[in-house]
LOTI-72912 format. One record per residue (C-alpha): residue number from 1; z negated, x negated, y. Coordinates in nm, 4 decimals, padded with zeros to 6 digits. Layout:
// LOTI-72912
{r NUM; {Z; X; Y}}
...
***
This chain:
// LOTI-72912
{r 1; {04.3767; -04.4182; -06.2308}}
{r 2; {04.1367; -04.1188; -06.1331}}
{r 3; {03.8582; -04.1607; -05.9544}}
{r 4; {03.5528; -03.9491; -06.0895}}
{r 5; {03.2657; -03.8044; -05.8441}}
{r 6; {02.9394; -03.6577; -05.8876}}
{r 7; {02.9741; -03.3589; -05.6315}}
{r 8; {02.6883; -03.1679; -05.8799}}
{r 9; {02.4653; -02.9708; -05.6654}}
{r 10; {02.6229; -03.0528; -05.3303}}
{r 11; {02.6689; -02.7273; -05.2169}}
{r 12; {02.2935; -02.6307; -05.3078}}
{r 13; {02.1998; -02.9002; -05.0106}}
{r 14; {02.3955; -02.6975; -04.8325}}
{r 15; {02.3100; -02.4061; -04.8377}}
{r 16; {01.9069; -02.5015; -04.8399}}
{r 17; {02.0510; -02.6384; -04.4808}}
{r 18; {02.1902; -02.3789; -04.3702}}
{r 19; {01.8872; -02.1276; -04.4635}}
{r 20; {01.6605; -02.3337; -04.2596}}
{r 21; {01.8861; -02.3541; -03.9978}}
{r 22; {01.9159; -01.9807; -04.0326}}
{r 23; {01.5736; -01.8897; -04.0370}}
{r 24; {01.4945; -02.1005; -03.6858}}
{r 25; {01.7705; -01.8996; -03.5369}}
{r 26; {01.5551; -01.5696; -03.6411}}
{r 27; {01.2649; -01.6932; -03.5453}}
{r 28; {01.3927; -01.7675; -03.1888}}
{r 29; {01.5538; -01.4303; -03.1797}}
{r 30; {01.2665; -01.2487; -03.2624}}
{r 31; {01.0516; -01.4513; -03.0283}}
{r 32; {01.2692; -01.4075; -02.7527}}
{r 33; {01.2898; -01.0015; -02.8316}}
{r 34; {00.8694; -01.0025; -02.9012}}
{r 35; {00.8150; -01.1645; -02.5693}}
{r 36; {01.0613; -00.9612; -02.3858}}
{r 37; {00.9363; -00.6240; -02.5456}}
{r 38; {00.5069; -00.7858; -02.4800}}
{r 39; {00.6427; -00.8514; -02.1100}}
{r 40; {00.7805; -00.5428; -02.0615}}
{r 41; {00.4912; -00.3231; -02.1779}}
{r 42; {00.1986; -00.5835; -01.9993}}
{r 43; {00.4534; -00.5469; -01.6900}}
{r 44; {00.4489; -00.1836; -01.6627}}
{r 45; {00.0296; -00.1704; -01.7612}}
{r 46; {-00.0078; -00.3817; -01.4013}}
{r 47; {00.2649; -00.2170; -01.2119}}
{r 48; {00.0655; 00.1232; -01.2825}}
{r 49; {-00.2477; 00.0021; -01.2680}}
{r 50; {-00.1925; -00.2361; -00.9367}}
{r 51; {-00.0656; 00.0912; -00.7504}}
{r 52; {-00.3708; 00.3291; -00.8610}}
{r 53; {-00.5765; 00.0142; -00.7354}}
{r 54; {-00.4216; 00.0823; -00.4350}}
{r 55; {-00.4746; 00.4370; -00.4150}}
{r 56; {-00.8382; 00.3864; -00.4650}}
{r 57; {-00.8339; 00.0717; -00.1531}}
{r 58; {-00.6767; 00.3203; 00.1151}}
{r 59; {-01.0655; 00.4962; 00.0409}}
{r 60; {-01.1915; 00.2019; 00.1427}}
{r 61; {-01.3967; 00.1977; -00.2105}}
{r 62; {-01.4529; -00.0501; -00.4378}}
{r 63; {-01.5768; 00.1981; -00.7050}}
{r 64; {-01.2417; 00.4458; -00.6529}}
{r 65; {-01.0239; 00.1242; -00.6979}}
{r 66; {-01.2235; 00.0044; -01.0520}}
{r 67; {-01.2340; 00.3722; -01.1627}}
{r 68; {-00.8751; 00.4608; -01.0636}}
{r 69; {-00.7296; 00.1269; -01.2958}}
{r 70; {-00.9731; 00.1922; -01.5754}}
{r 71; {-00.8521; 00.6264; -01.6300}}
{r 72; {-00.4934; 00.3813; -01.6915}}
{r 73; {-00.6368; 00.2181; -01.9868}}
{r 74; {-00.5809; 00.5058; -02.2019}}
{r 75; {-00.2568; 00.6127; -02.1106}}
{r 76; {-00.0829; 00.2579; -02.0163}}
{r 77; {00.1638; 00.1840; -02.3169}}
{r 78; {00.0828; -00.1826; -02.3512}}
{r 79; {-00.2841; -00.0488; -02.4442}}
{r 80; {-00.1843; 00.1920; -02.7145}}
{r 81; {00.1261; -00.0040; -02.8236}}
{r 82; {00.0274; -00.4054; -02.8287}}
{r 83; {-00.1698; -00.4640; -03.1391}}
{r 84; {-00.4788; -00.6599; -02.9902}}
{r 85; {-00.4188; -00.5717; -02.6342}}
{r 86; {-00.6724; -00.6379; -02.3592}}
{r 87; {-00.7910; -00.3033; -02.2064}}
{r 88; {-00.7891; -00.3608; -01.7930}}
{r 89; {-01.0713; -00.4251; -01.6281}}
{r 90; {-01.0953; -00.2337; -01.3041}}
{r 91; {-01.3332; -00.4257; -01.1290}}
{r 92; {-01.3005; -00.6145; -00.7967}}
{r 93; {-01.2854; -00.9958; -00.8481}}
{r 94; {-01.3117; -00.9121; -01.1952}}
{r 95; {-01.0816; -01.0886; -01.4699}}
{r 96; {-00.8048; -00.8568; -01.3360}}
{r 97; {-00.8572; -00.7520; -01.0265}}
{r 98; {-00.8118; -00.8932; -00.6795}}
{r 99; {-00.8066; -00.7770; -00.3288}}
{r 100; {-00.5269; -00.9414; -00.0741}}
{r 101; {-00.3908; -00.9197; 00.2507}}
{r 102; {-00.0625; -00.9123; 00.3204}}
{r 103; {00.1687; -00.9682; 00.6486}}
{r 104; {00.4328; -00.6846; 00.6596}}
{r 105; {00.5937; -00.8782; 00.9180}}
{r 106; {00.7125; -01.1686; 00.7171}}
{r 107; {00.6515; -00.9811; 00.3547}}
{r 108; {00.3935; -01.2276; 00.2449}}
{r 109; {00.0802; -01.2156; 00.0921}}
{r 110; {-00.1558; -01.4359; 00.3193}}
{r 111; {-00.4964; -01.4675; 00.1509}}
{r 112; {-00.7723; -01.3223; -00.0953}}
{r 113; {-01.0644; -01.1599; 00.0513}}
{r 114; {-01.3549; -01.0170; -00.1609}}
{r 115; {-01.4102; -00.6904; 00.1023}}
{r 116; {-01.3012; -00.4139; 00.0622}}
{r 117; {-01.2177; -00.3248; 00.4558}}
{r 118; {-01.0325; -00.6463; 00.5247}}
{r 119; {-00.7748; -00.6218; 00.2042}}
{r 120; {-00.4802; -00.3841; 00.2774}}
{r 121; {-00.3367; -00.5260; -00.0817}}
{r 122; {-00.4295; -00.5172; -00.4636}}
{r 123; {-00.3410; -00.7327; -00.7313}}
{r 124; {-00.3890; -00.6528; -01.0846}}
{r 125; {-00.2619; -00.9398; -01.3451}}
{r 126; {-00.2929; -01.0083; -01.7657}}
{r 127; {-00.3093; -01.3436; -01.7463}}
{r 128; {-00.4662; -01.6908; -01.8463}}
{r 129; {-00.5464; -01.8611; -01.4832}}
{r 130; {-00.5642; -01.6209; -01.1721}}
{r 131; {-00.3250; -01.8581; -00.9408}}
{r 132; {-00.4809; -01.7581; -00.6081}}
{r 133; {-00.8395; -01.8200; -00.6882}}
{r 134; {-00.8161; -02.0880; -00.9556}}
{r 135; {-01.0572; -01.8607; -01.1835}}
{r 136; {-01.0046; -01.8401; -01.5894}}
{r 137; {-00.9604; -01.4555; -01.6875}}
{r 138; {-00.8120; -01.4665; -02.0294}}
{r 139; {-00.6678; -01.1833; -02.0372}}
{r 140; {-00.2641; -01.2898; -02.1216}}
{r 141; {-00.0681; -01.0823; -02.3202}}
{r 142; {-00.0982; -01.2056; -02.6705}}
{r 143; {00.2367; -01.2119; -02.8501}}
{r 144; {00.2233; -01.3818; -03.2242}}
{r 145; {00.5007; -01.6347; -03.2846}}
{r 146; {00.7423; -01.6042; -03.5953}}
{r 147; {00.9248; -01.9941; -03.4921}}
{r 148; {00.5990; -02.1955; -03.4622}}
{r 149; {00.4746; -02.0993; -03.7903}}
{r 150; {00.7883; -02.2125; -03.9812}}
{r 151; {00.7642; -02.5192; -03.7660}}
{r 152; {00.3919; -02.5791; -03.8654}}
{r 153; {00.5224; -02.5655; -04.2743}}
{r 154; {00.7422; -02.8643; -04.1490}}
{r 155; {00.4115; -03.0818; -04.0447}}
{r 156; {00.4413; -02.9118; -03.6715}}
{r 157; {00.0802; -02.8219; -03.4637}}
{r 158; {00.2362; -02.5233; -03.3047}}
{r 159; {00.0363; -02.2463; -03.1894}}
{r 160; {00.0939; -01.9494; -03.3764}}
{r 161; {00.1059; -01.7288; -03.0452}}
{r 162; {00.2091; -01.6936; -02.7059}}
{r 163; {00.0539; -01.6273; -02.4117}}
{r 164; {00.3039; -01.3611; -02.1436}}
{r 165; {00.1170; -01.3680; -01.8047}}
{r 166; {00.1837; -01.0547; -01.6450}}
{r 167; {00.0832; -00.9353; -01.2506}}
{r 168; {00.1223; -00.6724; -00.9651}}
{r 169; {00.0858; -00.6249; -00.6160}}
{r 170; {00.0713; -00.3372; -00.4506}}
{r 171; {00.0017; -00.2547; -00.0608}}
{r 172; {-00.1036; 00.0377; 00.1288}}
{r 173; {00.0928; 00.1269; 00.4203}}
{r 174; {-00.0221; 00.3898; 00.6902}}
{r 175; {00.1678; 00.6222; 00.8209}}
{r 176; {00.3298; 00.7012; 01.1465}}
{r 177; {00.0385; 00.7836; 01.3898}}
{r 178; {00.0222; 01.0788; 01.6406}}
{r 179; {00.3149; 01.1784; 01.8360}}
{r 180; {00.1063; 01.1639; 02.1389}}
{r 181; {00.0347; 00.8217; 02.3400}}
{r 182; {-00.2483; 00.7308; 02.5159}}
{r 183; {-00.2606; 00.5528; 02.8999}}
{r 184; {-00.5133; 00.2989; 02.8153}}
{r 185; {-00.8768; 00.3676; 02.6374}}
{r 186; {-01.1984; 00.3194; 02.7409}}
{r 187; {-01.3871; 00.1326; 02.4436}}
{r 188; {-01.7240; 00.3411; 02.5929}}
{r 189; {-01.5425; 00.6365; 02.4315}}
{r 190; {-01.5893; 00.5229; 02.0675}}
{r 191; {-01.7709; 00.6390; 01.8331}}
{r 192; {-02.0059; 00.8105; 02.1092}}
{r 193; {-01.8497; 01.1813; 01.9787}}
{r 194; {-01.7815; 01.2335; 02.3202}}
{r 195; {-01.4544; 01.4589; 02.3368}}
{r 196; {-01.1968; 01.3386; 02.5790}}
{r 197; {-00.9325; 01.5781; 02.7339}}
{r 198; {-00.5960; 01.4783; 02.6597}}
{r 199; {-00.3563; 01.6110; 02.9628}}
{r 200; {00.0058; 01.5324; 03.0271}}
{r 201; {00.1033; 01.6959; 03.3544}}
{r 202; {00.4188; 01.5695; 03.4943}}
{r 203; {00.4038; 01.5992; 03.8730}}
{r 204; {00.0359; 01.3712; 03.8313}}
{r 205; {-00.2402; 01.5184; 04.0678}}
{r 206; {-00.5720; 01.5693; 03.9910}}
{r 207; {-00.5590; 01.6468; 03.6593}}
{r 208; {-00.6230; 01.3589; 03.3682}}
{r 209; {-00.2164; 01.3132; 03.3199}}
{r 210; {-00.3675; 01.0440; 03.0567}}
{r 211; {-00.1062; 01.1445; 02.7488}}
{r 212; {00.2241; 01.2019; 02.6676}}
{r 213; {00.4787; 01.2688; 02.3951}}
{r 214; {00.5962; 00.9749; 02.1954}}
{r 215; {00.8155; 01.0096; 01.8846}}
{r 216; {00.7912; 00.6519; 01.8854}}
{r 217; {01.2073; 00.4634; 01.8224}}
{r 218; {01.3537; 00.7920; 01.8213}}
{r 219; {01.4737; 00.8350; 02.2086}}
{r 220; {01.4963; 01.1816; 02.2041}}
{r 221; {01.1068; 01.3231; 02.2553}}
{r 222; {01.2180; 01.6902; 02.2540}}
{r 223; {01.0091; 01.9714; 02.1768}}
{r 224; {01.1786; 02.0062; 01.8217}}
{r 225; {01.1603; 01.6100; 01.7542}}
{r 226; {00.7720; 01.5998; 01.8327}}
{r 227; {00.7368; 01.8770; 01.6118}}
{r 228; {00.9361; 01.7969; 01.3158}}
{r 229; {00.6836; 01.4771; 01.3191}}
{r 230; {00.3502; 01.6745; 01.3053}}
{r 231; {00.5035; 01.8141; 01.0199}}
{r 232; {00.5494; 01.4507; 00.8553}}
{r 233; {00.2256; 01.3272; 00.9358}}
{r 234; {00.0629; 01.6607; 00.8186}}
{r 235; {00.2705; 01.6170; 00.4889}}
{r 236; {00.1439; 01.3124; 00.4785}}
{r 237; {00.5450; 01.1369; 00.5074}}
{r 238; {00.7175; 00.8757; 00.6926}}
{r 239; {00.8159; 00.4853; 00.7021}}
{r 240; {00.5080; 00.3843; 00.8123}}
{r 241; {00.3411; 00.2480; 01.1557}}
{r 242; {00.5440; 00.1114; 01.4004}}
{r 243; {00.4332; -00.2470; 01.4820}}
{r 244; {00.1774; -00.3173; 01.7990}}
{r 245; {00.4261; -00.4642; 02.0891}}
{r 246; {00.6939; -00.2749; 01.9766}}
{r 247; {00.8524; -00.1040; 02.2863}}
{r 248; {00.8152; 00.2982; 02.2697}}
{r 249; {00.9685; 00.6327; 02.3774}}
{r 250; {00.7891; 00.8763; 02.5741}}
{r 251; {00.7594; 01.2391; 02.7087}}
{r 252; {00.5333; 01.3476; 03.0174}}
{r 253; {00.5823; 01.7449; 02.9810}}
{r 254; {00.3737; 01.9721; 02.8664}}
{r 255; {00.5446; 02.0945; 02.5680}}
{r 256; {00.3281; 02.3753; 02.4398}}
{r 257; {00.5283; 02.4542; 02.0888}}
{r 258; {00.3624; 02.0180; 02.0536}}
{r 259; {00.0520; 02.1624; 02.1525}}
{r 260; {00.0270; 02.4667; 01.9152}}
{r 261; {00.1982; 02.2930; 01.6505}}
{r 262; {-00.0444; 02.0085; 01.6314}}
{r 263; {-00.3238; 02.2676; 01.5557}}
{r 264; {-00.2008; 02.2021; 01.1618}}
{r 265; {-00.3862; 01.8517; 01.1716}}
{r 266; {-00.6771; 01.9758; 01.3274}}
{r 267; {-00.9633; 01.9848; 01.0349}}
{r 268; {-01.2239; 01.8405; 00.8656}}
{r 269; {-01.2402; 01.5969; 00.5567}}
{r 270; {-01.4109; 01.6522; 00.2051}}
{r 271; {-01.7306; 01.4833; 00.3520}}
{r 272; {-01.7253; 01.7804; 00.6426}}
{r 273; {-01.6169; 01.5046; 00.9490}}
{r 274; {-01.3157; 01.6069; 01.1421}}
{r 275; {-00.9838; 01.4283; 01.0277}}
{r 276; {-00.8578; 01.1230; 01.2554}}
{r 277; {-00.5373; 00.9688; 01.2996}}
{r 278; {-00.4213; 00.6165; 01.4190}}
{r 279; {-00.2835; 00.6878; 01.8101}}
{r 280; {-00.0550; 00.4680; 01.9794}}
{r 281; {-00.2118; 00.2965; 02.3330}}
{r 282; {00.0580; 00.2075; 02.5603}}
{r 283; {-00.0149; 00.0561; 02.9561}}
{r 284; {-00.2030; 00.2117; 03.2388}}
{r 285; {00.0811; 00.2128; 03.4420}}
{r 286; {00.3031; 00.4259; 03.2111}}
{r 287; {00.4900; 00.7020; 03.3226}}
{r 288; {00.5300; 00.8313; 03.0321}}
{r 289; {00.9060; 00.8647; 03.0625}}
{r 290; {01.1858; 00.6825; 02.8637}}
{r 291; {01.2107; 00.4065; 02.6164}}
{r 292; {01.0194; 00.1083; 02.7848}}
{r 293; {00.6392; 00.1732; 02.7037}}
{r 294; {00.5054; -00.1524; 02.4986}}
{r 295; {00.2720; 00.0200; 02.2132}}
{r 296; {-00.0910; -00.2220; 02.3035}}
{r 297; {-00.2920; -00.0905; 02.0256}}
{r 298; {-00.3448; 00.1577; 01.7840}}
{r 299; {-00.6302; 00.3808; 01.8876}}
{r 300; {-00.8267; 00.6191; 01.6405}}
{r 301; {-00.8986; 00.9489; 01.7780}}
{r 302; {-01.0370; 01.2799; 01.5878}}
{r 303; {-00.8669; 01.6153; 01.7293}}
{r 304; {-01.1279; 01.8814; 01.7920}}
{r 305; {-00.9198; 02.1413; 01.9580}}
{r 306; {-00.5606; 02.2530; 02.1604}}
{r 307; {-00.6241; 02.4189; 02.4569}}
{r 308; {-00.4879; 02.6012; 02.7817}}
{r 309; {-00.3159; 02.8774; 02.9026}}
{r 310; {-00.0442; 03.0002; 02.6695}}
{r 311; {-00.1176; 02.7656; 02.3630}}
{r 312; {-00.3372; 03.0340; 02.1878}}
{r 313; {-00.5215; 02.7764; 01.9647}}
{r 314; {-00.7381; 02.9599; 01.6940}}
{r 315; {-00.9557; 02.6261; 01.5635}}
{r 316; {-01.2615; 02.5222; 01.8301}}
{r 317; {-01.1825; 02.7382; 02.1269}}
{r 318; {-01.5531; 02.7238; 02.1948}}
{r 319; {-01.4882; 02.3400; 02.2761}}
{r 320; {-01.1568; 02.4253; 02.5575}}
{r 321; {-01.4358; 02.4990; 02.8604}}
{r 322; {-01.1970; 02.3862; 03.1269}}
{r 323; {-01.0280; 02.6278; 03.3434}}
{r 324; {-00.6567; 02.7158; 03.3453}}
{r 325; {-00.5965; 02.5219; 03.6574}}
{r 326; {-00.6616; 02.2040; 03.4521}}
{r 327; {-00.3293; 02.2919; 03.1952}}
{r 328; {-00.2975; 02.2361; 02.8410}}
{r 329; {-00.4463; 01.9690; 02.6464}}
{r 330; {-00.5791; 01.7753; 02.3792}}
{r 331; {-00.9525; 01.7797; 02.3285}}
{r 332; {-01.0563; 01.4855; 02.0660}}
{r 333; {-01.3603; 01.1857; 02.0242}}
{r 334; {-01.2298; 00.8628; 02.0330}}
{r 335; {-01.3269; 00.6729; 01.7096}}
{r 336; {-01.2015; 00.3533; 01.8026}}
{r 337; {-00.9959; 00.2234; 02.0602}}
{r 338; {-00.8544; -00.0660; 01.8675}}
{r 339; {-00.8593; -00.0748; 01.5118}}
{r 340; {-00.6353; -00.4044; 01.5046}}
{r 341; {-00.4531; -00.3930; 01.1544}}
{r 342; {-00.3715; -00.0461; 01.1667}}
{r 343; {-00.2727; -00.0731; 00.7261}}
{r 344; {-00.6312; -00.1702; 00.6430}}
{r 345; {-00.8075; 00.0832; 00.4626}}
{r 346; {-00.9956; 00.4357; 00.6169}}
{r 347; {-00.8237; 00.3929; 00.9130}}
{r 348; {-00.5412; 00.6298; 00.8712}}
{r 349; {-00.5303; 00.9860; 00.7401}}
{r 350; {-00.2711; 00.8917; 00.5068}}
{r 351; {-00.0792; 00.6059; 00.3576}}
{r 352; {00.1839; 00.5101; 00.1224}}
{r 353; {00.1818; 00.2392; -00.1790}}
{r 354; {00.4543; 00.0255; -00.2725}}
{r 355; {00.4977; -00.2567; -00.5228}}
{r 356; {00.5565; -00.5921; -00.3408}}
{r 357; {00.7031; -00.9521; -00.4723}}
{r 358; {00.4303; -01.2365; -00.5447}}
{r 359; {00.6843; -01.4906; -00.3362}}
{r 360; {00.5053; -01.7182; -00.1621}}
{r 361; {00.3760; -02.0349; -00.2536}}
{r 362; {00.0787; -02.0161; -00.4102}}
{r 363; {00.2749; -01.8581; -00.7154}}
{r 364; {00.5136; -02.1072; -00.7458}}
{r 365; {00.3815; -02.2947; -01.0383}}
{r 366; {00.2597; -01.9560; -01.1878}}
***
């Protein structure tokens, strides 16, 4: 006997299935590439606009940092490529903007500060909730959703969007200082504009003998080393400072190619006041000879003139009034004879930027 069955429209049901089934598998494909493609171009708006922030910080300017992110808002891609996009705004503890410090000793950020002269960090972020000060900006990447709404035809309350919360750090880092160290600085010296010869004379007697030669880790402080660093510093290049209580090298003699070389960063800056570098302060009791002088301090001092016999220095001569007997030397006015953080902004003639890692805890549920 045959059994009869009513298979009519069976494979209908499945296919209906199927399309559904198909059509959440698009969705989340297209989701997936949509967020990727929103992160990407909200990832690259902060990473530019977190490192002309930075530019702007080393000025020590609140103005150059909000006018340096906002010239990004026409160029950045996610601006002229994310239908809807939030434009950045520039401005300091602003809905995307905020100033940090950060420990380059243990690579972590340690804090927010609202001035400008205590931040060595900026942070620029597109985001919903700034995780650092608890503040609502509102300003996430908004990427529509192609799942949700499918979901919402099947009685869902989905949102029809996502929000991709984007951020950036950058730091400023200063420089190497100058190639010359200083025995100890008398804090009656700063800001006075009282210029202070710089001697090294390596037998001692009466002269200063208050300097000498440093090309900081590198042990050999020959004439051509020395050099070949006033030539990085006036290029503005380098790995940046070396920490305070690091142990460094030194040279006593009086090296005049140093001395006539170093003329290069003798000038003035765009507001007419001479340029100043970050100097390295080592002990008293230095000798000024090998690889066992413990850096104190970083000093800022403002180089006027090179002088003596034999160093033929064309910028200030009217300033070099001491007489040959006394040697060659520095002449400079102390700014400051401990400017503690040495990456904090003004302090250095030049410094470089870098992107760093939001890694520390306050980020962790971000």
């Amino acid at each position: 006997m045959t059994k009869l069955r009513d298979d009519s429209g069976s494979v209908l049901v499945f296919i209906t299935l199927m399309i559904v089934l198909l059509m959440v598998m698009v969705g989340l494909g297209l989701d997936t590439g949509f967020l990727t493609f929103s992160r990407s171009l909200g990832q690259r708006a902060v990473d530019m606009a977190a490192l002309a922030g930075a530019a702007g910080l080393a000025k020590g300017d609140a103005a150059a940092i909000k006018s340096n992110i906002e010239q990004l808002n026409t160029p950045n891609d996610y601006v002229n490529r994310t239908a809807g996009s939030n434009p950045i705004d520039g401005t300091v503890s602003g809905n995307n903007v905020t100033l940090m410090t950060y420990d380059f000793t243990n690579n972590q950020i340690t804090g927010t500060t609202t001035n400008v002269t205590n931040a060595n960090a900026v942070r620029v972020a597109l985001e919903t909730t700034n995780p650092y000060t608890g503040g609502g900006s509102n300003s996430a990447v908004n990427t529509p959703a192609f799942l949700t709404p499918l979901l919402n035809l099947l009685g869902g309350t989905a949102s029809s969007s996502n929000n991709v919360n984007v951020s950036a750090v950058a730091v400023i880092q200063a420089q190497p200082g100058l190639p010359i160290a200083l025995n100890g600085c008398d804090p009656a010296w700063a800001g006075t504009n009282t210029a202070i010869p710089w001697n090294q004379t390596p037998s001692g007697g009466s002269n200063p003998n208050n300097s000498g030669w440093t090309t900081y880790l590198d042990g050999s402080v020959s004439s051509p080393d020395v050099i070949a660093l006033i030539r990085k510093i006036a290029a503005c290049q380098g790995t940046g400072v070396v920490g305070v209580g690091t142990n460094i090298c030194l040279n006593n003699g009086q090296q005049t190619p140093d001395l006539r070389e170093f003329e290069i960063l003798i000038g003035n800056i765009t507001d007419g006041t001479p340029k100043c570098y970050l100097t390295p302060v080592i002990p008293s009791t230095s000798n000024f000879t090998g690889c066992d002088n413990q850096l104190l301090a970083y000093a800022q001092i403002c180089p006027l003139a090179v002088c003596g016999p034999g160093v033929n220095g064309s910028k200030n001569q009217n300033l070099c009034t001491q007489p040959n007997s006394f040697g060659k030397y520095l002449f400079a006015t102390v700014k400051s004879c401990n400017v503690g953080d040495p990456n904090r902004p003004t302090l250095s003639s030049c410094y470089s930027l870098k992107l760093v890692r939001e890694n520390n805890a306050w980020t962790k549920n971000y």
